[in-house]
C-alpha positions as CSV (number, residue, x, y, z in Angstrom):
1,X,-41.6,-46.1,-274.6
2,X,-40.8,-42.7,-273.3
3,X,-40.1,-41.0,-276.7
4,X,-44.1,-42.8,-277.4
5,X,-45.3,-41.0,-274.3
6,X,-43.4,-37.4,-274.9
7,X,-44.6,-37.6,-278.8
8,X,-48.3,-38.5,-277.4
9,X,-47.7,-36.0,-274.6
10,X,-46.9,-32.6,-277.3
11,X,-49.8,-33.9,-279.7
12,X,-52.2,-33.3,-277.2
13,X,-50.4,-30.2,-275.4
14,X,-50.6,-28.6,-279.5
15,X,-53.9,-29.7,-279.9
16,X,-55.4,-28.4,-276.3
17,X,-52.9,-25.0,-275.6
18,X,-54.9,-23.1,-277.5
19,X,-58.0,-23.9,-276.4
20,X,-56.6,-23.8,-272.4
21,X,-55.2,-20.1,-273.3
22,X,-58.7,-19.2,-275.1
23,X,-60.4,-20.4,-271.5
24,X,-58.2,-18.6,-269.0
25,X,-58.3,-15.1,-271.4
26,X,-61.9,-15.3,-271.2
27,X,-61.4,-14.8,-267.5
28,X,-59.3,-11.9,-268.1
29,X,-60.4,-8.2,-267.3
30,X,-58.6,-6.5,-269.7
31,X,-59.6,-6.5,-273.6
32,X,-55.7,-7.8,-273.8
33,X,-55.2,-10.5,-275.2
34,X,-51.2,-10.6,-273.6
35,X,-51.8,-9.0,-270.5
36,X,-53.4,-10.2,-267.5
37,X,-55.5,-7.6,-265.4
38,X,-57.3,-9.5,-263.2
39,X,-59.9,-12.3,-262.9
40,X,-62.9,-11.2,-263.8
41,X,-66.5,-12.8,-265.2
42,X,-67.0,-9.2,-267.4
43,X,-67.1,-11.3,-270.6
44,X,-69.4,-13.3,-269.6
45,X,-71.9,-10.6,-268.1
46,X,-71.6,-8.7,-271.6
47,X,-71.9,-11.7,-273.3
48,X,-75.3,-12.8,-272.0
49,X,-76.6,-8.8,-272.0
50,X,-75.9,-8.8,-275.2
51,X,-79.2,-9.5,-277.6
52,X,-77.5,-10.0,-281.2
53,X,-75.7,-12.8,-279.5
54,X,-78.3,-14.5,-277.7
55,X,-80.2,-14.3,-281.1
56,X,-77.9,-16.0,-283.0
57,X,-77.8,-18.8,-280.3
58,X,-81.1,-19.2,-280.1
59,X,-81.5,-19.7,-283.6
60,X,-78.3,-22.0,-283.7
61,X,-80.1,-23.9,-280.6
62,X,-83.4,-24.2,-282.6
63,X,-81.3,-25.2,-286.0
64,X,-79.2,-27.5,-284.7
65,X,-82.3,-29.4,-283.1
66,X,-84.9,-29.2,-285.5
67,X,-82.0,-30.1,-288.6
68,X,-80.8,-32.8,-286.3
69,X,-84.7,-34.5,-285.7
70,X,-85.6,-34.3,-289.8
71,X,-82.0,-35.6,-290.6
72,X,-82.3,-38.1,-287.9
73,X,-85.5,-40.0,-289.5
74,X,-85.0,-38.8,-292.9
75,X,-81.3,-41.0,-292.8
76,X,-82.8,-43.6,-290.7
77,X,-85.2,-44.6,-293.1
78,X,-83.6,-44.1,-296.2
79,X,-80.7,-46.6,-294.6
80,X,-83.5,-49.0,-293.9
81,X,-84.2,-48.4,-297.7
82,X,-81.3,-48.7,-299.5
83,X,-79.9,-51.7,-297.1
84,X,-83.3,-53.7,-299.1
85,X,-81.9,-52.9,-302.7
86,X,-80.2,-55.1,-304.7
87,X,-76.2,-54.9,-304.7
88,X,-76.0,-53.1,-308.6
89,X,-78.7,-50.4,-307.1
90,X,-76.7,-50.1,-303.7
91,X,-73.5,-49.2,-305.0
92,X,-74.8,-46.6,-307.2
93,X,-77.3,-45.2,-304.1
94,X,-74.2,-45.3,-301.8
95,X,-71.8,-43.5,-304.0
96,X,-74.5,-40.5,-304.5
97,X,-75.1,-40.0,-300.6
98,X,-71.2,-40.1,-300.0
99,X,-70.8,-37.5,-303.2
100,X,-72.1,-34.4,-300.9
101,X,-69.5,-35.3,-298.0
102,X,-66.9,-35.2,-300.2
103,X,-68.1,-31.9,-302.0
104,X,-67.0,-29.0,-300.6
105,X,-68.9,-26.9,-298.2
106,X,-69.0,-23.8,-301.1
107,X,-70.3,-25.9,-303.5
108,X,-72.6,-27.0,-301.5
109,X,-73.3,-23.4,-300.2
110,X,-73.8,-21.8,-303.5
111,X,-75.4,-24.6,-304.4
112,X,-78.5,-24.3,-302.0
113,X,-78.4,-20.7,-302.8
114,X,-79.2,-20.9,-306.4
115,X,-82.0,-23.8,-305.7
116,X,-83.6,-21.6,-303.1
117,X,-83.5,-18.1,-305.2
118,X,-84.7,-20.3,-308.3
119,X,-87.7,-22.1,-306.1
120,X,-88.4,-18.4,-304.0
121,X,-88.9,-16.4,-307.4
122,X,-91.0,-19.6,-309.5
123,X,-93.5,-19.6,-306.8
124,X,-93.6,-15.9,-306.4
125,X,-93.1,-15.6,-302.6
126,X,-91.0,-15.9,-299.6
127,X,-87.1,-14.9,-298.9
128,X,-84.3,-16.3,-298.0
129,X,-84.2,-16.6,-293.6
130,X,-84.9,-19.0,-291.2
131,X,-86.9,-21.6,-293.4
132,X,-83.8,-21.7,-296.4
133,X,-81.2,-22.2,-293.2
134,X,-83.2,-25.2,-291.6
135,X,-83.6,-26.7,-295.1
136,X,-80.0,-26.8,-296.1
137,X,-78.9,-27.9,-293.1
138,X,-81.1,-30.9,-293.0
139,X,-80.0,-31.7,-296.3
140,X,-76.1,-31.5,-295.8
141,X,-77.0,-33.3,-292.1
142,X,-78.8,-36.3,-294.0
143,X,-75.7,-38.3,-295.6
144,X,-74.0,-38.4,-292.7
145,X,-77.0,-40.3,-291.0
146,X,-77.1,-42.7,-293.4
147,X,-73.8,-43.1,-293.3
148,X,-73.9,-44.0,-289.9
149,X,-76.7,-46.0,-289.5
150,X,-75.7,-48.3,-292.5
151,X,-72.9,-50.1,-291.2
152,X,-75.3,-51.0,-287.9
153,X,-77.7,-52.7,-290.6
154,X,-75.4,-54.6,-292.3
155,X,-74.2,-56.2,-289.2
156,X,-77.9,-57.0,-288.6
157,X,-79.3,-60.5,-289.7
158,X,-81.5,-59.7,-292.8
159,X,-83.7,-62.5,-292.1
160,X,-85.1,-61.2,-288.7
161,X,-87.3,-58.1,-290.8
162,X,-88.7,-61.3,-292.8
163,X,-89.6,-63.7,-289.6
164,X,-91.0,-60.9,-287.4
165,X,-93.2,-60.3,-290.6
166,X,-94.4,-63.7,-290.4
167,X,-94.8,-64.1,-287.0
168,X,-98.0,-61.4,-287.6
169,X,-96.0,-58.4,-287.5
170,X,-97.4,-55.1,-289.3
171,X,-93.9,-53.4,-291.3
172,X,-94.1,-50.6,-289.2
173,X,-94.2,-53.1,-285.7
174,X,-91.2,-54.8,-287.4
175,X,-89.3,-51.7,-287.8
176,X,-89.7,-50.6,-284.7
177,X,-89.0,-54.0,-282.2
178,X,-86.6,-55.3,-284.6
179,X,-85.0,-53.0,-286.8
180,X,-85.0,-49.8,-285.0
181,X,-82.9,-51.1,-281.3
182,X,-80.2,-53.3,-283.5
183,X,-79.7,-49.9,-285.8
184,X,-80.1,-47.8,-282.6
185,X,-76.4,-46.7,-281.9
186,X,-76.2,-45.9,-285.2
187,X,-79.3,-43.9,-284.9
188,X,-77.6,-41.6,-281.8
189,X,-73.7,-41.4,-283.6
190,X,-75.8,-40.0,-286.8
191,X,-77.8,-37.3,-284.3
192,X,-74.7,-36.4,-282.5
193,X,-72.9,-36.4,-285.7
194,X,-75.7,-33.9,-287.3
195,X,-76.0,-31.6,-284.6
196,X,-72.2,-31.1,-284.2
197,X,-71.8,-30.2,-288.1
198,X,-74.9,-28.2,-287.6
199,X,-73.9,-25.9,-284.7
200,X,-70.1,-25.9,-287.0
201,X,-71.2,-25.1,-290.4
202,X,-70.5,-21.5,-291.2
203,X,-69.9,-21.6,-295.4
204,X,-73.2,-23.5,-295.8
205,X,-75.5,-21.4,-293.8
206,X,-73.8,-17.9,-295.0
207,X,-74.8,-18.6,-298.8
208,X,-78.3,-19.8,-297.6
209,X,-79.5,-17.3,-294.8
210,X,-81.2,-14.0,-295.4
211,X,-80.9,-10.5,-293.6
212,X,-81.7,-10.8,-289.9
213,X,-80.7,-14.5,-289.5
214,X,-77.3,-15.4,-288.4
215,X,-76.0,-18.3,-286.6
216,X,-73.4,-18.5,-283.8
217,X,-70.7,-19.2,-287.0
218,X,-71.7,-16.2,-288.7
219,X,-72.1,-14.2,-285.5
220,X,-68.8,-14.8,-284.8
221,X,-67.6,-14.5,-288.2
222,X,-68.7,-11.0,-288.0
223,X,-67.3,-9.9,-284.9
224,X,-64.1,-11.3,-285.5
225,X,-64.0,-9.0,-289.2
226,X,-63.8,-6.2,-286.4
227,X,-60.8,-7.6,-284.0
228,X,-60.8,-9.9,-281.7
229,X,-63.7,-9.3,-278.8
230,X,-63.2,-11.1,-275.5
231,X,-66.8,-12.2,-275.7
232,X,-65.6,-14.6,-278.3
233,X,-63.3,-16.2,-276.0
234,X,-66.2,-16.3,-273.3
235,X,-68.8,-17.9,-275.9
236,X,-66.4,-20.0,-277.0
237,X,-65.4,-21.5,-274.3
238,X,-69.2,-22.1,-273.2
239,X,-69.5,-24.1,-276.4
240,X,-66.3,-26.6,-275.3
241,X,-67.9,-27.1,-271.8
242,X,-71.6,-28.0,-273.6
243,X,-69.7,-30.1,-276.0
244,X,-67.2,-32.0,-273.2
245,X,-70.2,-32.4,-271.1
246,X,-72.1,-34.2,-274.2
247,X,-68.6,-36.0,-275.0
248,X,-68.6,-37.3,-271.3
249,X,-72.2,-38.0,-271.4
250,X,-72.5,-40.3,-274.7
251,X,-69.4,-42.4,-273.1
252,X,-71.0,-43.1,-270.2
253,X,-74.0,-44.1,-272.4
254,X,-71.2,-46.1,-274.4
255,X,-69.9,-48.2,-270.8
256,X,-72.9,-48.7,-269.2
257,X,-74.4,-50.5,-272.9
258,X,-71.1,-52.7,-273.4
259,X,-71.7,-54.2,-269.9
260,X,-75.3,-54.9,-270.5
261,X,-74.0,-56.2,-273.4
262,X,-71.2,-58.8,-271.6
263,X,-74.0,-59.5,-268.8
């Protein structure tokens, strides 16, 4: 029992030390990344004075939602969809969406890259920025929604779509009283899941992006190409609050549903 706890114990102390030592640095006066000169929030004043980083949050912010809300109800109802398709049709659907999890993030990359350069010079007009960034990452963010969400319908009763249908039901009325709150944890694990892979994804968005846009990856990506800035370890350990706090959050959701559930 002890060995269990002591093996548990360095797992976590290997996974979390250098995260802990990232935090505390980020307090640290000196540029050092050895030497403690005092506790000081100078990292964090520089960071937020400075604009090319608050750019490239803001449009991280602005990806990660507007990817997340498209890959949302784009997965959502092609789930719904491909749950109604016969077993033969299924398999080969399912295979398909899990192909682009399994590919990696390069291919993918360069991938998007060529599509959008091919599509930006056949109809004459437009760059790669913003608009190409958003579009890939709602279609790398969509797979993993279905993915999601799937499991949650086959759980469900098929026959309850069918009877709310003929109790008068419109599709649509169906979907959303009877369909949408059985599916609906999937619904939030796919979201969560979307924007956490958007606000991650650095290979994707650096073969898609144009001159001007960055994201907090490639931000940091460049910053890092120059040595190691505390305002790295300041940012990131901003992100791990926002993302503990969402952590903590989505439990809580998690409790507070299973006893409504056992009431």
């Amino acid at each position: 029992m002890i060995a269990k706890k002591l093996y548990l114990a360095l797992i976590v102390f290997f996974l979390y030390a250098p995260i802990l030592v990232l935090m505390v640095f980020s307090f640290n006066y000196s540029r050092s990344q050895a030497h403690w000169a005092g506790f000081s929030l100078r990292w964090y004043r520089e960071l937020f004075n400075d604009d090319q980083i608050m750019r490239a949050v803001r449009n991280t912010v602005l990806i990660g939602i507007f990817s997340t809300v498209a890959a949302t109800a784009i997965g959502a109802a092609a789930a719904v969809g491909i749950s109604k398709m016969g077993r033969r049709f299924k398999g080969i659907v399912m295979g398909v969406t899990q192909l682009p999890v399994m590919m990696p993030d390069i291919v993918t990359g360069i991938s998007l890259r060529l599509l959008f350069i091919f599509v930006i010079r056949f109809i004459g007009a437009g760059n790669l920025g913003f608009g190409t960034l958003l579009l890939s990452h709602i279609i790398f963010n969509v797979p993993y929604v279905i993915l999601s969400v799937m499991p949650k319908l086959q759980q469900m009763d098929g026959n309850l779509y069918e009877a709310a249908l003929d109790l008068g039901s419109t599709p649509f009325g169906a979907f959303h009283k009877v369909i949408l709150p059985e599916v609906w944890p999937g619904v939030v694990t796919g979201a969560l899941l979307a924007f956490t892979l958007s606000v991650d994804d650095f290979m994707v968005s650096f073969f898609t992006t144009g001159s001007g846009v960055e994201n907090l990856s490639i931000q940091i990506f460049s910053m890092a190409r120059r040595g190691v800035n505390p305002r790295i370890n300041a940012l990131s350990t901003l992100i791990f609050i926002v993302i503990m706090v969402l952590l903590f959050l989505v439990h809580k959701r998690d409790q507070r549903l299973a006893r409504d559930n056992s009431a």
